[in-house]
C-alpha positions in Angstrom: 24.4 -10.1 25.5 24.4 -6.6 25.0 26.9 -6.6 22.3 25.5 -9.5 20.9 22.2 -7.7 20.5 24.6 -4.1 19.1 25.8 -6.7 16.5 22.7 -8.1 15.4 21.3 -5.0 14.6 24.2 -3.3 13.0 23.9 -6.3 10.4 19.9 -5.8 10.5 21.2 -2.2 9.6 23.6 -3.2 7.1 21.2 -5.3 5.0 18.2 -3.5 5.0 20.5 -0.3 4.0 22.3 -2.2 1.1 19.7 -4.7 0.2 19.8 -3.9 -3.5 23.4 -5.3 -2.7 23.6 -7.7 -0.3 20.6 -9.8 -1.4 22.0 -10.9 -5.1 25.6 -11.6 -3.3 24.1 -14.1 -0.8 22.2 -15.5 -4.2 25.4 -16.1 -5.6 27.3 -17.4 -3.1 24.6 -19.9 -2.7 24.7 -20.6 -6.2 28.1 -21.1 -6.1 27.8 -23.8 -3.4 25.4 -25.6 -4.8 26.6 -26.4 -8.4 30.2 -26.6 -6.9 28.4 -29.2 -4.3 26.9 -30.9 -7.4 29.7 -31.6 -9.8 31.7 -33.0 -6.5 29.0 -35.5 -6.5 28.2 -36.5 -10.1 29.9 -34.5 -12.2 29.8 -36.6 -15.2 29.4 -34.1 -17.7 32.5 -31.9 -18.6 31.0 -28.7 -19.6 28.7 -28.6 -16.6 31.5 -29.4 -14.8 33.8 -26.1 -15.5 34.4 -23.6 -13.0 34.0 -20.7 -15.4 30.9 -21.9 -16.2 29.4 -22.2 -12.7 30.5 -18.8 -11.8 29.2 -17.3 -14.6 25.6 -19.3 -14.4 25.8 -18.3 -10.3 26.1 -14.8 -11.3 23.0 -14.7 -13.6 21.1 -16.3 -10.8 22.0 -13.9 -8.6 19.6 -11.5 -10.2 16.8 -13.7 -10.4 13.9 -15.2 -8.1 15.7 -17.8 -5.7 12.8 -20.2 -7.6 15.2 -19.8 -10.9 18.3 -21.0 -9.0 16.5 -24.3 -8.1 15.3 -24.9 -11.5 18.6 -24.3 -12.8 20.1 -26.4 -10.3 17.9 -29.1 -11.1 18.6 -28.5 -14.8 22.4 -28.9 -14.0 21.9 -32.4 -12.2 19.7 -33.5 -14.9 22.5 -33.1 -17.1 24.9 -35.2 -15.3 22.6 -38.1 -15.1 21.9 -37.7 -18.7 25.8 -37.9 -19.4 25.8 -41.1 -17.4 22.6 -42.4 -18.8 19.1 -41.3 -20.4 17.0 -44.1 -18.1 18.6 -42.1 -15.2 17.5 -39.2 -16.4 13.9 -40.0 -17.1 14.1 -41.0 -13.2 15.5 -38.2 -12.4 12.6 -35.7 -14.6 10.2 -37.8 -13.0 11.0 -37.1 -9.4 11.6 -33.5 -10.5 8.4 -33.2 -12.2 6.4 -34.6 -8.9 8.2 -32.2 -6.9 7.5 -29.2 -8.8 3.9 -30.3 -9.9 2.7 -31.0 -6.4 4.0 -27.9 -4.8 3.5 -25.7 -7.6 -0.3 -25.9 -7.1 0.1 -24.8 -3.6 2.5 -22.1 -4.1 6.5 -21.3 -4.9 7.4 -18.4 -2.5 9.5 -21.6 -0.3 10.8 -23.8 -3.3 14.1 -23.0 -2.1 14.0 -25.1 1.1 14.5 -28.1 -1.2 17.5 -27.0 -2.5 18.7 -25.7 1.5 17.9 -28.5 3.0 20.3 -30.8 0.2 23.1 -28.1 1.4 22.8 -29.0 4.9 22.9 -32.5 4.2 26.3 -31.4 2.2 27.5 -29.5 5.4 26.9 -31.9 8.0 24.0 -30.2 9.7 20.8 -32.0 8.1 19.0 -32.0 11.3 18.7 -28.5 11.6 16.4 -28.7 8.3 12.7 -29.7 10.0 13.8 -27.2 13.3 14.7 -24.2 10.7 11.3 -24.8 8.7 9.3 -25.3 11.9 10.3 -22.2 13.2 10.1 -20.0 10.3 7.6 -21.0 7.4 4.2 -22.5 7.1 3.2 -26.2 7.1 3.4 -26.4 3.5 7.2 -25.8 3.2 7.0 -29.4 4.8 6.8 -30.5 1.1 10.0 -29.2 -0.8 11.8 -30.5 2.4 10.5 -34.2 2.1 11.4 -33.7 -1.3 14.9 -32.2 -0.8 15.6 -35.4 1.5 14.5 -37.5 -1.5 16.8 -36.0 -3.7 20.1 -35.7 -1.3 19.5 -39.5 -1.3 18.8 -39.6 -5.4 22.5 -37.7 -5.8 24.1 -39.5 -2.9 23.4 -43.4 -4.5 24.3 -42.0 -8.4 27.5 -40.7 -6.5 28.5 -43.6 -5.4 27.5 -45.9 -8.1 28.7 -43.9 -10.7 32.4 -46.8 -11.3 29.9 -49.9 -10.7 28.6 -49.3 -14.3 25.0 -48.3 -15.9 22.9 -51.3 -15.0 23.9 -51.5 -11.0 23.7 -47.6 -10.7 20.0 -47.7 -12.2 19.2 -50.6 -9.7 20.3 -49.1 -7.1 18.7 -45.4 -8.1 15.2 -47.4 -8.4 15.7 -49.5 -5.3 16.9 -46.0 -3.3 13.6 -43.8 -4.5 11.6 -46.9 -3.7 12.7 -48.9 -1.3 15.2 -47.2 0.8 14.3 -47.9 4.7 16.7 -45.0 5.7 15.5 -42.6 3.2 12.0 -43.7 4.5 12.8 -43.2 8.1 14.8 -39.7 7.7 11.4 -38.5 5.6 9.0 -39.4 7.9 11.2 -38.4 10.6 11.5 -34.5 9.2 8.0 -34.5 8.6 6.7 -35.1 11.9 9.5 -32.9 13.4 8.8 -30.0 11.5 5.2 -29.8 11.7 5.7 -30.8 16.1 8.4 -28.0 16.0 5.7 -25.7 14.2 2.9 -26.2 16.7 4.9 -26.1 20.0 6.5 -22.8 18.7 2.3 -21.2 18.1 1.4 -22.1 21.4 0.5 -19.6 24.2 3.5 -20.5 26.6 6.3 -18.8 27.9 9.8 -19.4 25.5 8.0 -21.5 23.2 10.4 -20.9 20.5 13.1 -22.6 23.0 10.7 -25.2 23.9 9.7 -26.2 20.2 13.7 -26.7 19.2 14.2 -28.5 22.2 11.4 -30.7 21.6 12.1 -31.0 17.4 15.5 -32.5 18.1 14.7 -34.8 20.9 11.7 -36.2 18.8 14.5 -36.3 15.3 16.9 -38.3 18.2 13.9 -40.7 19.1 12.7 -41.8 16.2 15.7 -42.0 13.9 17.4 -44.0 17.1 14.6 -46.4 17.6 13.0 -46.9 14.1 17.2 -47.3 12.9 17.0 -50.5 15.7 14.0 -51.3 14.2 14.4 -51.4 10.7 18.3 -52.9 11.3 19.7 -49.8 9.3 23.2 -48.5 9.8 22.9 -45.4 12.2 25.9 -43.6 13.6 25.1 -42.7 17.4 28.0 -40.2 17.7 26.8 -38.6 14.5 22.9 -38.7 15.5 24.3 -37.1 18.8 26.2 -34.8 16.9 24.2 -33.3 14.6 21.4 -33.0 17.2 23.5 -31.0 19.3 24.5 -28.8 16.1 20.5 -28.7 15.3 19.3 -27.2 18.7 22.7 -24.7 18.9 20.8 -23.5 15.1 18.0 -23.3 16.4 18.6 -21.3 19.2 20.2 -18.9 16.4 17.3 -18.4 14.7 15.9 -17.5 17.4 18.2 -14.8 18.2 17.9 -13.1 15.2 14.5 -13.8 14.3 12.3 -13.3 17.3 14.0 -12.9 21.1 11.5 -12.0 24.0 11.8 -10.3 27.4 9.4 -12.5 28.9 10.1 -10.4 32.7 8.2 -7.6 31.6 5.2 -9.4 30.2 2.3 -6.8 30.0 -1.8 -8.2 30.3 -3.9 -5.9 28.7 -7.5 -5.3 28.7 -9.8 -3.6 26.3 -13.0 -4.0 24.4 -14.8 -2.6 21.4 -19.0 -2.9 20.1 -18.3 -6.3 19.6 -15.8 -7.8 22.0 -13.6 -7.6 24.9 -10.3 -8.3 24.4 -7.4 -10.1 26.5 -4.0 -9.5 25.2 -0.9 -10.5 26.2 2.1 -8.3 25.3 5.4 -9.7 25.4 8.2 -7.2 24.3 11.0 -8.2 22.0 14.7 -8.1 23.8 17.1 -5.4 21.8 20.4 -3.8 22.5 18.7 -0.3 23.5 16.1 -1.9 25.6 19.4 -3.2 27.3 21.3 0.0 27.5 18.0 1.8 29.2 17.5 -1.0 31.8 21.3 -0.9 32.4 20.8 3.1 33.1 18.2 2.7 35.3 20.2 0.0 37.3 23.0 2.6 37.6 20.6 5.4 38.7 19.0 3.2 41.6 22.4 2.0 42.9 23.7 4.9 45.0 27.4 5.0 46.7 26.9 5.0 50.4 29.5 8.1 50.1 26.7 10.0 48.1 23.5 8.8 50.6 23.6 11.2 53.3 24.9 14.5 50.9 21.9 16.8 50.7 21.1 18.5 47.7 22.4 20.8 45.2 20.1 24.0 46.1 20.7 23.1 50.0 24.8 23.4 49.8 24.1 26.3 47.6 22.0 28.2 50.1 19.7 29.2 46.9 15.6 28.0 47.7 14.6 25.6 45.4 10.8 28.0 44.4 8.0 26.3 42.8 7.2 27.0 38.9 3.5 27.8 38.0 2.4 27.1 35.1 2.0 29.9 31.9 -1.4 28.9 31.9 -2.8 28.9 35.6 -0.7 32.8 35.3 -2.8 33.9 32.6 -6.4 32.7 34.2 -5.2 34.5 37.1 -4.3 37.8 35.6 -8.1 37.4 33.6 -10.0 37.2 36.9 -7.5 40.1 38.2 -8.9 42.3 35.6 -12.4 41.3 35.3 -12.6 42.2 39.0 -11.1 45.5 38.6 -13.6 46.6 35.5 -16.4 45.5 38.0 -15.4 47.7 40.1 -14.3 50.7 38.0 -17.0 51.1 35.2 -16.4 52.6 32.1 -12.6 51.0 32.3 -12.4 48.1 29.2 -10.6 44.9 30.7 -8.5 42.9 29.0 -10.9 39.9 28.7 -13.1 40.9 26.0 -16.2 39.7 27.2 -16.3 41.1 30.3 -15.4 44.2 29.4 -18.3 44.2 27.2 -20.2 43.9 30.4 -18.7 46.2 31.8 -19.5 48.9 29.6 -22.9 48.2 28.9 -23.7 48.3 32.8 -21.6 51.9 32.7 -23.9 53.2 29.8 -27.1 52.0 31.4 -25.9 53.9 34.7 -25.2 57.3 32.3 -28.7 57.1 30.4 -30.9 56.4 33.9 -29.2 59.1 35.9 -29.6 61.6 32.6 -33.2 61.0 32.5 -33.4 61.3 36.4 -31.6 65.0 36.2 -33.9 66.0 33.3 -36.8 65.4 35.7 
């Protein structure tokens, strides 16, 4: 765990050092996936469809807002369907343009996870999409990942239509946007899992990160098993299985990296201000040297029964181990020192200004009484 831990935060270390870096290289590799992912699927048109040309677009988005790269990417499936037919790209625009008017009006910062969420569907992993929103963004980011869904199933029909020629592959493209019961099911499926995975992760219990991927992928399991018996669609159990498995192992990553607890030393804390008194519960994140302090510790406790019964290092020495006072409690004590001694010594200044002031006044007043008793 340790070393786990040493490696996590050697890369937090790497990236936050070479961000400037690091950041527009994960853009294009990304980038690179995507359109590479999207000419294996329809690529139709041959321009779109040239290597040089998708590195060279991937590059440019790499120094651009992640929002650019979907819009491109949406630009560069657009184009396919138009090489294959303008009706299939009017359906196409018009999915596009409910996507991007509905969630523009609530905000852009997550666009992205509409084109992540098509690249796990690419990679085999498409469960982990609702857990890896659930755990990391807000409720609304449930939108571009409905959509994303929609249009992994959009790409995946004109992929596979593409030989049975123009009039089946628009058939099918309407019939899959409109009525496609697996399409349906997966949507409403992610929906419900994400937000569920969202709310179990907020609450006020112990490992609720654990708790909400556990419960996200058993609820995906459920509901794709049943309502796929339901709705007579085909549904690979072994794949279903699968892919749950691969969803909880990704979630417990993100957990790792994003937000590990040490729930064994749990702090309650109690304070209050004007207004209110507070309750707080502290719960302290697990790290590599929080690991290396409690692994001191446990080495300091443990002593060697050889070592138990040795006495001290001033004892074998013979030296006597003397008390240290402080510099502080020394000086006060010198001060009283001398105040007592100019008390008792008029006409001597101590080193404590103010009493020797007093002390020299009394002397004076001693001087002028006895002068004016002699003159008498």
């Amino acid at each position: 765990m340790t070393g786990l831990l040493e490696l996590r935060e050697k890369i937090k270390y790497f990236y936050y050092r070479n961000e400037p870096y690091v950041t527009p290289a994960l853009r294009f590799v990304v980038g690179l996936i995507t359109f590479i992912a999207l000419n294996s699927k329809i690529g139709s048109m041959a321009i779109l469809n040239n290597f040089l040309v998708v590195v060279f677009v991937s590059a440019i988005c790499a120094f651009l807002p992640i929002w650019v790269l979907v819009t491109v990417a949406s630009v560069f499936s657009l184009g396919h369907m138009f090489s294959l037919s303008m009706e299939l790209a009017l359906i196409g625009l018009a999915v596009y343009l409910i996507m991007y008017l509905l969630y523009f009006r609530l905000g852009k910062k997550d666009v992205h996870w509409c084109l992540l969420t098509v690249l796990m569907f690419s990679l085999g992993v498409p469960y982990l999409a609702p857990i890896a929103v659930g755990l990391l963004c807000d409720p609304v980011t449930i939108i571009p990942m409905a959509f994303g869904v929609i249009i992994y199933y959009l790409l995946q029909t004109i992929g596979a239509c593409i030989e049975n020629g123009v009039e089946d592959m628009l058939q099918a493209t309407m019939q899959s946007i409109l009525s496609n019961q697996a399409m349906i099911l997966v949507v409403v499926t992610f929906v419900l899992s994400a937000g569920l995975v969202y709310v179990v992760r907020r609450l006020y219990i112990e490992n609720a990160w654990k708790m909400a991927v556990l419960s996200g992928a058993a609820f995906q399991f459920l509901v794709i098993l049943i309502g796929g018996l339901i709705m007579k669609t085909e549904i690979s159990i072994i794949g279903l299985l699968l892919g749950t498995v691969l969803a909880v192992a990704g979630g417990f990553v993100i957990e790792f990296c994003r937000l590990l607890l040490d729930y064994r030393r749990t702090e309650e804390v109690q304070y209050e201000d004007d207004e209110y008194y507070y309750y707080v519960k502290a719960v302290p994140k697990v790290t590599a040297q929080v690991l290396a302090d409690e692994g001191r510790r446990a080495g300091a406790g443990r002593r060697s029964p050889a070592s138990a019964g040795r006495m001290p290092a001033h004892s074998r020495t013979g030296q006597r181990r003397v008390p240290v006072q402080s510099r502080t409690s020394a000086q006060g004590r010198r001060s009283m020192e001398g105040a007592e001694r100019a008390v008792q010594r008029p006409g001597t200044m101590s080193r404590t200004a103010g009493t020797g002031r007093t002390a020299e006044r009394s002397y004076r007043r001693t001087q002028v009484t006895s002068g004016v008793d002699n003159e008498s």
